[in-house]
N, CA, C and O atoms as a GROMACS GRO file, in nm:
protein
  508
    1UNK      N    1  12.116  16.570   3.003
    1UNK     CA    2  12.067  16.684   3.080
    1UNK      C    3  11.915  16.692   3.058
    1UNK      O    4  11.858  16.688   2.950
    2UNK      N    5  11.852  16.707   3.193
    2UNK     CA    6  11.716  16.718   3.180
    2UNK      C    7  11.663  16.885   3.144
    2UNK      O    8  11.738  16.982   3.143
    3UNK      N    9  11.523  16.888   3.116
    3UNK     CA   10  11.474  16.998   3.013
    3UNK      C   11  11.492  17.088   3.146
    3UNK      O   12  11.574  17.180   3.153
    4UNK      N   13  11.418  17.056   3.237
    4UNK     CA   14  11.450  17.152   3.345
    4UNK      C   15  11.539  17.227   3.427
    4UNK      O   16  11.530  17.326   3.500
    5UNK      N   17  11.649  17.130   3.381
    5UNK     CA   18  11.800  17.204   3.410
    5UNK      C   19  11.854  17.268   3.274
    5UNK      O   20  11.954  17.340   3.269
    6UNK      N   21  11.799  17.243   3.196
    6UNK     CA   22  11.853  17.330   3.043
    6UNK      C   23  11.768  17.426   3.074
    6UNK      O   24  11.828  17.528   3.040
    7UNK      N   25  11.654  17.460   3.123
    7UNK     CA   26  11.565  17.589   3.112
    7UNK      C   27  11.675  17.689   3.236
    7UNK      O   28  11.705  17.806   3.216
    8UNK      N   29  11.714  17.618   3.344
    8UNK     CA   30  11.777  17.732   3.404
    8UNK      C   31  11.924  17.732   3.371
    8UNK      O   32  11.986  17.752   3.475
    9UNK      N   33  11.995  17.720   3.280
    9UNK     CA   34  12.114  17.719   3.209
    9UNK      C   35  12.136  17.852   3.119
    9UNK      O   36  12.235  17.921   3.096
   10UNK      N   37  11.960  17.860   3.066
   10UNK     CA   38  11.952  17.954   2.992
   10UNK      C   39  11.942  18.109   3.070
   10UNK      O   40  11.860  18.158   3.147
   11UNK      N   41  12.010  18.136   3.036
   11UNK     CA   42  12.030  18.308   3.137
   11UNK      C   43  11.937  18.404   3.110
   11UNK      O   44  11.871  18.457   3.200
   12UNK      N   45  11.922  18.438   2.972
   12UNK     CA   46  11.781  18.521   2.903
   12UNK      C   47  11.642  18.438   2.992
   12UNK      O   48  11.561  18.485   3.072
   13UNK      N   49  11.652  18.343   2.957
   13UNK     CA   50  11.515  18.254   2.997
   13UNK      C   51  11.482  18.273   3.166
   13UNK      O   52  11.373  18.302   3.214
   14UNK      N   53  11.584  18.253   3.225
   14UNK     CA   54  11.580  18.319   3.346
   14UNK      C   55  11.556  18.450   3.430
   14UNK      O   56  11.484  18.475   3.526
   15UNK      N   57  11.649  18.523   3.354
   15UNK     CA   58  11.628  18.683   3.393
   15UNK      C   59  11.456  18.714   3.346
   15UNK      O   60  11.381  18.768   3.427
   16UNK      N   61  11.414  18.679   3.226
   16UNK     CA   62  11.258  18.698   3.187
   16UNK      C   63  11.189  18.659   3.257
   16UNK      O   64  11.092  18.723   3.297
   17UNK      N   65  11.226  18.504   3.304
   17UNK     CA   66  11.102  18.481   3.420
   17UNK      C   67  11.067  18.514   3.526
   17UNK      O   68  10.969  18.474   3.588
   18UNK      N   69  11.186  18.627   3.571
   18UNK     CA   70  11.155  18.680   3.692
   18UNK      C   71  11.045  18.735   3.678
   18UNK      O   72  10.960  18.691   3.756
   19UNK      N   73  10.993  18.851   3.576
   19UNK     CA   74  10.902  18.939   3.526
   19UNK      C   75  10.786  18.819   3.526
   19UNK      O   76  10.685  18.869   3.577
   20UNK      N   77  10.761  18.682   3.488
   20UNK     CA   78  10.625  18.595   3.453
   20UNK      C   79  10.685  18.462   3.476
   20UNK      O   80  10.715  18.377   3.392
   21UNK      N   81  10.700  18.459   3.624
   21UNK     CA   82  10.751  18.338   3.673
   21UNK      C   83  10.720  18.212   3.679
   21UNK      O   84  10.807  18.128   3.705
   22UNK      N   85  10.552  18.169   3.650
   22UNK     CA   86  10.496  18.050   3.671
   22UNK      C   87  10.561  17.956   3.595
   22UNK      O   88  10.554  17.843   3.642
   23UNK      N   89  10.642  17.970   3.458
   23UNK     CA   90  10.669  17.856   3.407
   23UNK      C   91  10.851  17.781   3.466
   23UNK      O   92  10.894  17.665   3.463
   24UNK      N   93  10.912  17.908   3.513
   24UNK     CA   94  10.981  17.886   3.603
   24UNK      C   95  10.935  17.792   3.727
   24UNK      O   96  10.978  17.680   3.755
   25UNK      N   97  10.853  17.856   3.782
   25UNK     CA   98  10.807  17.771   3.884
   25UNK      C   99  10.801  17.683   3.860
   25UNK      O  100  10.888  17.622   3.922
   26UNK      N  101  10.722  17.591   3.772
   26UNK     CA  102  10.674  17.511   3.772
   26UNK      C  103  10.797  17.410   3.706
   26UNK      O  104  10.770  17.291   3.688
   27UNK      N  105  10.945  17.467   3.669
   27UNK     CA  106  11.055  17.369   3.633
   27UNK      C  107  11.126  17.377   3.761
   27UNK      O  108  11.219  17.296   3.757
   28UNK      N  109  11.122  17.437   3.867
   28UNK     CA  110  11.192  17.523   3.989
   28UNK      C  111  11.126  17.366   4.081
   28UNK      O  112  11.213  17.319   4.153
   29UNK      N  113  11.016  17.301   4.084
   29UNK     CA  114  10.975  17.216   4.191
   29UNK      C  115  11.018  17.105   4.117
   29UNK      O  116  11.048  17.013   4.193
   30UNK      N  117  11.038  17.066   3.949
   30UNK     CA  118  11.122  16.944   3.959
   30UNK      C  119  11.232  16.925   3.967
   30UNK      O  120  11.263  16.809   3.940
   31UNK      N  121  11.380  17.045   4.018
   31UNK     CA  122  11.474  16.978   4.044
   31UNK      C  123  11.532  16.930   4.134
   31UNK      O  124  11.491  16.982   4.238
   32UNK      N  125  11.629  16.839   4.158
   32UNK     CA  126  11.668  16.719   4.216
   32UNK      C  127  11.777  16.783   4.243
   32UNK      O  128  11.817  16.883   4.183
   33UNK      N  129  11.845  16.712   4.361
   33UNK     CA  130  11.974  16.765   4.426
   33UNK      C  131  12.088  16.834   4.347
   33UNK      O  132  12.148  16.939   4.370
   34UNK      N  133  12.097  16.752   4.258
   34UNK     CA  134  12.225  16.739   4.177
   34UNK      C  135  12.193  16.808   4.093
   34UNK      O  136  12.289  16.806   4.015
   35UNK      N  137  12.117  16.875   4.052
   35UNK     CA  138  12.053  17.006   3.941
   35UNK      C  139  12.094  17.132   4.025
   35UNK      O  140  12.122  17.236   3.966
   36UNK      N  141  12.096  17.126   4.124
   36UNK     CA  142  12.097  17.232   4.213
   36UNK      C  143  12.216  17.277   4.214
   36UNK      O  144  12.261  17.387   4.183
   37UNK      N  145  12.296  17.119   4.276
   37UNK     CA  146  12.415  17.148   4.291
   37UNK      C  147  12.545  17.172   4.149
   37UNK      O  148  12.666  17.186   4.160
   38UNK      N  149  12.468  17.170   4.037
   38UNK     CA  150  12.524  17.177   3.903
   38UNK      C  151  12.522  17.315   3.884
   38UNK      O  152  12.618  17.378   3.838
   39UNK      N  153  12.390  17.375   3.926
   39UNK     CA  154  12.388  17.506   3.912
   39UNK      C  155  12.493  17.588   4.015
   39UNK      O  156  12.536  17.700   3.987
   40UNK      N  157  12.518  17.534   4.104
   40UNK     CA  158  12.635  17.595   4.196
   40UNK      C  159  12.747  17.569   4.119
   40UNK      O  160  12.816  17.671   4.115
   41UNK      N  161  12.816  17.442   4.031
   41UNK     CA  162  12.904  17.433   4.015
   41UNK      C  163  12.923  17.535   3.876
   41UNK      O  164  13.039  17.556   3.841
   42UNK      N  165  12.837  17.582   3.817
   42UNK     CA  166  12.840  17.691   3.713
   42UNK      C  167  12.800  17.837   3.766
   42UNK      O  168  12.763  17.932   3.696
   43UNK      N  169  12.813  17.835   3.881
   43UNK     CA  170  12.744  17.972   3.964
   43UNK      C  171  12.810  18.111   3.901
   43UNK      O  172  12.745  18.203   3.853
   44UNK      N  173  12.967  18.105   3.914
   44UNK     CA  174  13.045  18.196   3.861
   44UNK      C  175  13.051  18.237   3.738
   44UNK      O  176  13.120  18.338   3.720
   45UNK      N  177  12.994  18.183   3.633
   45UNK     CA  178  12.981  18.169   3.493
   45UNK      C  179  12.886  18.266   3.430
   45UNK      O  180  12.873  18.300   3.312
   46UNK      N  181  12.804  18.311   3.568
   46UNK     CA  182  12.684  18.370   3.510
   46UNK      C  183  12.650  18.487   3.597
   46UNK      O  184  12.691  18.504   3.712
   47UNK      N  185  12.559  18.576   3.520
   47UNK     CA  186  12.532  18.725   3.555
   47UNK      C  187  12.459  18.731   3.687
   47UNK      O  188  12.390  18.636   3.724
   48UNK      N  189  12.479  18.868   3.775
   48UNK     CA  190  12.443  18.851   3.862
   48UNK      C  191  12.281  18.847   3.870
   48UNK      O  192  12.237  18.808   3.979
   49UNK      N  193  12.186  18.882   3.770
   49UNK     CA  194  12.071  18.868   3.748
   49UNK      C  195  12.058  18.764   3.729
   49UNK      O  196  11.947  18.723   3.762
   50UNK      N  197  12.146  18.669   3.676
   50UNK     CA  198  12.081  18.529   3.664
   50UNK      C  199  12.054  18.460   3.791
   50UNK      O  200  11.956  18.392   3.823
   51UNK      N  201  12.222  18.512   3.895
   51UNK     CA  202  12.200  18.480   3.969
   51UNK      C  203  12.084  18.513   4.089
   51UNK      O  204  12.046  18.429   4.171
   52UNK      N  205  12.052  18.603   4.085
   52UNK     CA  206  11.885  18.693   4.163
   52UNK      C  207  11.800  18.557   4.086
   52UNK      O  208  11.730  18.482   4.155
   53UNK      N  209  11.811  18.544   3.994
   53UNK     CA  210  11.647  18.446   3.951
   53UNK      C  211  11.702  18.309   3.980
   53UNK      O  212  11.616  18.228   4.015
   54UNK      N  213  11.835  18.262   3.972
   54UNK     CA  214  11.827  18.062   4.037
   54UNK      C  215  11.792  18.107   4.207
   54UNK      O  216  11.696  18.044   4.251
   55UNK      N  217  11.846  18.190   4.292
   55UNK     CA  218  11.812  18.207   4.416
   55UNK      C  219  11.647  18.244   4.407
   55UNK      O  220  11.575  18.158   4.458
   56UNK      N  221  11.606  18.314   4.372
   56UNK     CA  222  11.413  18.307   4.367
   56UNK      C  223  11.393  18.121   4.368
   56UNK      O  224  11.361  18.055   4.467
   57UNK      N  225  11.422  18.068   4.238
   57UNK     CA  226  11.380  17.997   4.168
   57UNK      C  227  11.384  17.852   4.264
   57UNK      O  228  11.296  17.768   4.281
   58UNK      N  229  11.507  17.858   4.313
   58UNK     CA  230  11.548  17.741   4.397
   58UNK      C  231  11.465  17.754   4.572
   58UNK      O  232  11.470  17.676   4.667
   59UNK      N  233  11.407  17.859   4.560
   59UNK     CA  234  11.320  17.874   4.700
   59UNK      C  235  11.163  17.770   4.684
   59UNK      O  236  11.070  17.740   4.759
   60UNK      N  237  11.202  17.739   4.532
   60UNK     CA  238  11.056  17.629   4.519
   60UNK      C  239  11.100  17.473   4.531
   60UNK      O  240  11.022  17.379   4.541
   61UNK      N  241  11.197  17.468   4.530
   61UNK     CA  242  11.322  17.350   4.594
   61UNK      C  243  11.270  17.316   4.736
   61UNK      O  244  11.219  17.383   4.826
   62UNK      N  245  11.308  17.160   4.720
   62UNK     CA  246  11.304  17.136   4.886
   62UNK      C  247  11.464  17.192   4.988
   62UNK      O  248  11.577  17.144   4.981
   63UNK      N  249  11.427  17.277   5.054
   63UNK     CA  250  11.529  17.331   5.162
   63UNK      C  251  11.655  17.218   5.133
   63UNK      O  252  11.755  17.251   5.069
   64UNK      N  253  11.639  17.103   5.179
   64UNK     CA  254  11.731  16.956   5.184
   64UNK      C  255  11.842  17.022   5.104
   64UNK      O  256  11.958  17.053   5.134
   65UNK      N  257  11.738  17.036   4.947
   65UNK     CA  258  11.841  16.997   4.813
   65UNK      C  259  11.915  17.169   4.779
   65UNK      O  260  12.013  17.212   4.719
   66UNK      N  261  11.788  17.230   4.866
   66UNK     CA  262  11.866  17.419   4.779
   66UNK      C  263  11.969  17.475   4.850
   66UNK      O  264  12.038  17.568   4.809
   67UNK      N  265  11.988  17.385   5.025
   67UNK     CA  266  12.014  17.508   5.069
   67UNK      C  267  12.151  17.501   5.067
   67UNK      O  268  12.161  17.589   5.152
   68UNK      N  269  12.262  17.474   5.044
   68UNK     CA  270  12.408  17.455   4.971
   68UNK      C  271  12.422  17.576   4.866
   68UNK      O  272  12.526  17.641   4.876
   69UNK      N  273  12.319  17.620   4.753
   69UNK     CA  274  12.324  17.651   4.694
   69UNK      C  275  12.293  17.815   4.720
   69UNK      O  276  12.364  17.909   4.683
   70UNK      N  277  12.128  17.826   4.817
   70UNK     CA  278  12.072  17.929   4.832
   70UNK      C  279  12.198  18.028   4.986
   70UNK      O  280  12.213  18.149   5.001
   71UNK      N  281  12.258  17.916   5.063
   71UNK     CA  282  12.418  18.000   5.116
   71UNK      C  283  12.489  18.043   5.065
   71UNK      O  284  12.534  18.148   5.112
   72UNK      N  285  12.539  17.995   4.952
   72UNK     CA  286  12.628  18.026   4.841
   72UNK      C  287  12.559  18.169   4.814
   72UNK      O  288  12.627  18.268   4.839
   73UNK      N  289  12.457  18.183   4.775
   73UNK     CA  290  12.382  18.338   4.742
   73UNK      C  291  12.399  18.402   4.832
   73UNK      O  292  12.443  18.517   4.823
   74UNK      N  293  12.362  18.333   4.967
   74UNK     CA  294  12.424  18.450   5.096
   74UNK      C  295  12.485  18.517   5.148
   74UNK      O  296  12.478  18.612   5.225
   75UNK      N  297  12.604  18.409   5.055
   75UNK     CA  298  12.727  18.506   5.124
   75UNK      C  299  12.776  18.583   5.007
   75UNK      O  300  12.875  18.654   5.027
   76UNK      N  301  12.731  18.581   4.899
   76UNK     CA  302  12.730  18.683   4.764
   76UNK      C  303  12.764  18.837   4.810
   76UNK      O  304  12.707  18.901   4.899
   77UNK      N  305  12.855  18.872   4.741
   77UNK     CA  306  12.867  19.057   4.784
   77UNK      C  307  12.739  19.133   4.749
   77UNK      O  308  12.693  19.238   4.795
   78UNK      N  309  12.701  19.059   4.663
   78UNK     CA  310  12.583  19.142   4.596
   78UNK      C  311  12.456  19.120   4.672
   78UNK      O  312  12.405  19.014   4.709
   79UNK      N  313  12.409  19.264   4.690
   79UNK     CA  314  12.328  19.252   4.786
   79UNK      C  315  12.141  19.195   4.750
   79UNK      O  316  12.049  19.143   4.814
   80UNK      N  317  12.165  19.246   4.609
   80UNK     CA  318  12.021  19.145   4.580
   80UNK      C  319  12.043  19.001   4.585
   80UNK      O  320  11.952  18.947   4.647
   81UNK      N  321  12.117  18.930   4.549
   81UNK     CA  322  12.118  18.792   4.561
   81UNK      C  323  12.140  18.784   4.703
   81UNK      O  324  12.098  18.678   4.750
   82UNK      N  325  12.194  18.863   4.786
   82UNK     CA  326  12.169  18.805   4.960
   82UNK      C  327  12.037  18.804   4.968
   82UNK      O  328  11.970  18.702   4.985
   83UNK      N  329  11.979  18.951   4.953
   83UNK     CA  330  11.839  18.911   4.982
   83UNK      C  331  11.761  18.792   4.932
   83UNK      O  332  11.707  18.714   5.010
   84UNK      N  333  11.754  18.776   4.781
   84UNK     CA  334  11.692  18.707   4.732
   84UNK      C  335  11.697  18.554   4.829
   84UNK      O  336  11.613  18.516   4.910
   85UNK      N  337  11.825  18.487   4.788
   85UNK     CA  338  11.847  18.373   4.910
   85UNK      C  339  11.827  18.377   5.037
   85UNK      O  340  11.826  18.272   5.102
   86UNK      N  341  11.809  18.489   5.090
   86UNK     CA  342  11.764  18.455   5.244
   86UNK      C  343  11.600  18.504   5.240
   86UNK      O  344  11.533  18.516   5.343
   87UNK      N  345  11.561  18.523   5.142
   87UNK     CA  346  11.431  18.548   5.104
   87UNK      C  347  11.368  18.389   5.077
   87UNK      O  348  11.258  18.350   5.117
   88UNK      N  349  11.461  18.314   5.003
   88UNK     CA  350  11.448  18.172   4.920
   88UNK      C  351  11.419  18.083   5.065
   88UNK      O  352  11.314  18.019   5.072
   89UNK      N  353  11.524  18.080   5.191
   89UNK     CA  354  11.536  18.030   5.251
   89UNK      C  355  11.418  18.016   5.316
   89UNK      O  356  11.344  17.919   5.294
   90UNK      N  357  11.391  18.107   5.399
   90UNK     CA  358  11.246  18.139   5.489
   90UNK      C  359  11.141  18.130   5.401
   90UNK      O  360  11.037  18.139   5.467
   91UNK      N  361  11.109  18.112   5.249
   91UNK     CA  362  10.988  18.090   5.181
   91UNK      C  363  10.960  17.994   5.205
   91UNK      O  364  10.849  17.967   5.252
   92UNK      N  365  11.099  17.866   5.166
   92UNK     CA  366  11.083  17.722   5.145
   92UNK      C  367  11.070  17.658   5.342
   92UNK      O  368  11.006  17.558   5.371
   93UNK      N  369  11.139  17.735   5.439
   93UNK     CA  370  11.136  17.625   5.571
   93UNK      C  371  10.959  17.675   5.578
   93UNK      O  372  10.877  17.592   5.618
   94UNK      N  373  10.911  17.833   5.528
   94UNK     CA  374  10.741  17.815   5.581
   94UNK      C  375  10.696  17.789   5.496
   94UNK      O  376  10.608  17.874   5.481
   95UNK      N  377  10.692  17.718   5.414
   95UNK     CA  378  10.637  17.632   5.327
   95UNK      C  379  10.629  17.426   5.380
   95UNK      O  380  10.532  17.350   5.384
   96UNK      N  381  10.760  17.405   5.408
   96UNK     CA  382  10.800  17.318   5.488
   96UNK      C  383  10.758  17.298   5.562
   96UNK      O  384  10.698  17.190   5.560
   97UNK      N  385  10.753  17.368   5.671
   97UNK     CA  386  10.620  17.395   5.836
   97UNK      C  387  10.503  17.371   5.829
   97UNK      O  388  10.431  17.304   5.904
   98UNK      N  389  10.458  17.478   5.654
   98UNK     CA  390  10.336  17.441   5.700
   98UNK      C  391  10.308  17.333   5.649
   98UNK      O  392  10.209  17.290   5.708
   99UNK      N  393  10.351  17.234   5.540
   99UNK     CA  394  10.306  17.111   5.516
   99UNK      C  395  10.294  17.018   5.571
   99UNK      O  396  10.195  16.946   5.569
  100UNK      N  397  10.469  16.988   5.677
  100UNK     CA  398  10.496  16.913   5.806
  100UNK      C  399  10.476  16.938   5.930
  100UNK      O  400  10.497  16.852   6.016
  101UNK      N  401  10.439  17.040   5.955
  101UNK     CA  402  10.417  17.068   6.089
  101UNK      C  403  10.511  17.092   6.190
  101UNK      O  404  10.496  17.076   6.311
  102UNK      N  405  10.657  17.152   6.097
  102UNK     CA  406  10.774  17.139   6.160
  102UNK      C  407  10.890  17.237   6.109
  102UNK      O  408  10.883  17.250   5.987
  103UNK      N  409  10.990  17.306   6.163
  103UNK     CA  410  11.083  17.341   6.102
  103UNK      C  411  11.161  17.254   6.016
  103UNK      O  412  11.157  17.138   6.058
  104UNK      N  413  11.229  17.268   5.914
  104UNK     CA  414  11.288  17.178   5.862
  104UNK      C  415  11.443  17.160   5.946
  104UNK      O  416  11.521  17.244   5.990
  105UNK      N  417  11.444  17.029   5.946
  105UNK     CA  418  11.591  16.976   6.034
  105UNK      C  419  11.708  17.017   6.012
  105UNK      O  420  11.792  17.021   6.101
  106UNK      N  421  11.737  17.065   5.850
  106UNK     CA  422  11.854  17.199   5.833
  106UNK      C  423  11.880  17.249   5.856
  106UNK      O  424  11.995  17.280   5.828
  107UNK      N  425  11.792  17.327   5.948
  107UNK     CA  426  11.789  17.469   5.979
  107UNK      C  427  11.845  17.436   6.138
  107UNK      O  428  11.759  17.425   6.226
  108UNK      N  429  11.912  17.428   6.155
  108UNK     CA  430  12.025  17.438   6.259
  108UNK      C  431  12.036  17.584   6.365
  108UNK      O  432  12.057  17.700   6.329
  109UNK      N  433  12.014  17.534   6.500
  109UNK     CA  434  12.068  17.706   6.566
  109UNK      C  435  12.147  17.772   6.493
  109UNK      O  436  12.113  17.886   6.459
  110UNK      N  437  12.255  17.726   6.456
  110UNK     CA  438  12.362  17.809   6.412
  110UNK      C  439  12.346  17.911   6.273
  110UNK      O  440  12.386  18.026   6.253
  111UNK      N  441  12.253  17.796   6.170
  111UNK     CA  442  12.206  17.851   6.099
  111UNK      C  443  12.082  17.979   6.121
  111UNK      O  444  12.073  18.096   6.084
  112UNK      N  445  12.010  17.900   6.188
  112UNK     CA  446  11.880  17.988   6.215
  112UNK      C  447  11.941  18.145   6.291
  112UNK      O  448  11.870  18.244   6.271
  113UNK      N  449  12.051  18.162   6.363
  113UNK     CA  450  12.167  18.282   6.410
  113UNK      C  451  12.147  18.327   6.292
  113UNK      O  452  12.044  18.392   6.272
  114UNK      N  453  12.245  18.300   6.178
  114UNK     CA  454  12.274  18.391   6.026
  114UNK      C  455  12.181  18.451   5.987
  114UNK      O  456  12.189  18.573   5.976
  115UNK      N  457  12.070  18.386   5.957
  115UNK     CA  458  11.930  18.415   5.861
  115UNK      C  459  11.887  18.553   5.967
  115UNK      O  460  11.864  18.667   5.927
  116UNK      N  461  11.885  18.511   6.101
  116UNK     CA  462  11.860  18.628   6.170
  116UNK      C  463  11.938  18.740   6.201
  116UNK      O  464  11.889  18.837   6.259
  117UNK      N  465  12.040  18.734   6.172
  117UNK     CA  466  12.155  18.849   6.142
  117UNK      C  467  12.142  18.897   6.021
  117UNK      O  468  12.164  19.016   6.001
  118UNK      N  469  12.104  18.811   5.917
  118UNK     CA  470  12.065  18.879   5.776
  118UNK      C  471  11.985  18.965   5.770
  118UNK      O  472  12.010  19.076   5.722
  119UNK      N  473  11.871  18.929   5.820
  119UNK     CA  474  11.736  18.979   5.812
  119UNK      C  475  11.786  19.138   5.928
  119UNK      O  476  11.752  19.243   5.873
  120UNK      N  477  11.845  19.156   6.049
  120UNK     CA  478  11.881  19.255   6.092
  120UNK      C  479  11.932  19.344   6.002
  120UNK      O  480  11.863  19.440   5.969
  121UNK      N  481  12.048  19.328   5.955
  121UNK     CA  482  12.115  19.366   5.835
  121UNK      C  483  12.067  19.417   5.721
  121UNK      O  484  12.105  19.529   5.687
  122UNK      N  485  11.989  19.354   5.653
  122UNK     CA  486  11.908  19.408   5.521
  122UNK      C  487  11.936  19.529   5.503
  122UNK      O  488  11.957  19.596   5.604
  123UNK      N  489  11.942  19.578   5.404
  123UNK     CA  490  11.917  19.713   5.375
  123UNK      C  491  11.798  19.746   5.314
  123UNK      O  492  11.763  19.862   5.294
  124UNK      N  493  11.695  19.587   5.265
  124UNK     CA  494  11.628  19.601   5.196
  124UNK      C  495  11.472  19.558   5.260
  124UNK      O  496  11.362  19.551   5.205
  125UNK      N  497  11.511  19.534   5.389
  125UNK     CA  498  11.388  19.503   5.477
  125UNK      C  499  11.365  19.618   5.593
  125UNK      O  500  11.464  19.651   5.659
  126UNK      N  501  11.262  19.669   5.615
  126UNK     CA  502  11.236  19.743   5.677
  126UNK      C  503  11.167  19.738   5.810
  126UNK      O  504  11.049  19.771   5.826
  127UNK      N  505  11.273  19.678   5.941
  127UNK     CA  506  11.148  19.606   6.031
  127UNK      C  507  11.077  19.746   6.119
  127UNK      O  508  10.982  19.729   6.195
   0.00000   0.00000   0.00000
């Protein structure tokens, strides 16, 4: 196991970095698919604050590798981790855009529907 997937394993270490996130960040852009998807396969294991900070955390992820993971948050009952992940989502495709010059190819009509039903929905966005 790499250091960067042991840093988000750790649940304390997580929930704290929400409060002083850069060093998060900065373990959040080296993981790799299968870190991601490890963290999904332990998703249930852990608090829902942890879960609010891998959904932040994984929005520094390339879309490709998070977004399996950052749906999984979506469809969460809990309404901060919806937000958070559909917060994650739209950080990383305009981040994506603006580097490539493009939506990212994930992002599917069907998908791009949800995110915009989310965002209607919010309780926590105020359009």
């Amino acid at each position: 196991m790499n250091d960067y997937l042991s840093y988000f394993l750790d649940e304390k270490q997580v929930i704290d970095a929400l409060d002083f996130p850069d060093d998060g960040i900065e373990y959040a852009y080296m993981l790799q698919k299968e870190d991601l998807d490890y963290l999904l396969e332990v998703w249930d294991k852990y608090s829902s604050e942890w879960k609010v900070g891998i959904s932040y955390f994984a929005g520094c992820a390339p879309l490709i590798d998070s977004l399996n993971l950052l749906i999984h948050g979506l469809n969460d009952s809990h309404e901060e981790i919806k937000f958070q992940s559909l917060c994650s989502i739209l950080q990383s495709a305009a981040e994506e855009l603006e580097d490539f010059g493009e939506i990212p190819s994930i992002l599917n009509p069907l998908l791009i529907n949800r995110l915009l039903l989310e965002i209607r929905n919010s309780s926590q966005i105020h359009v």
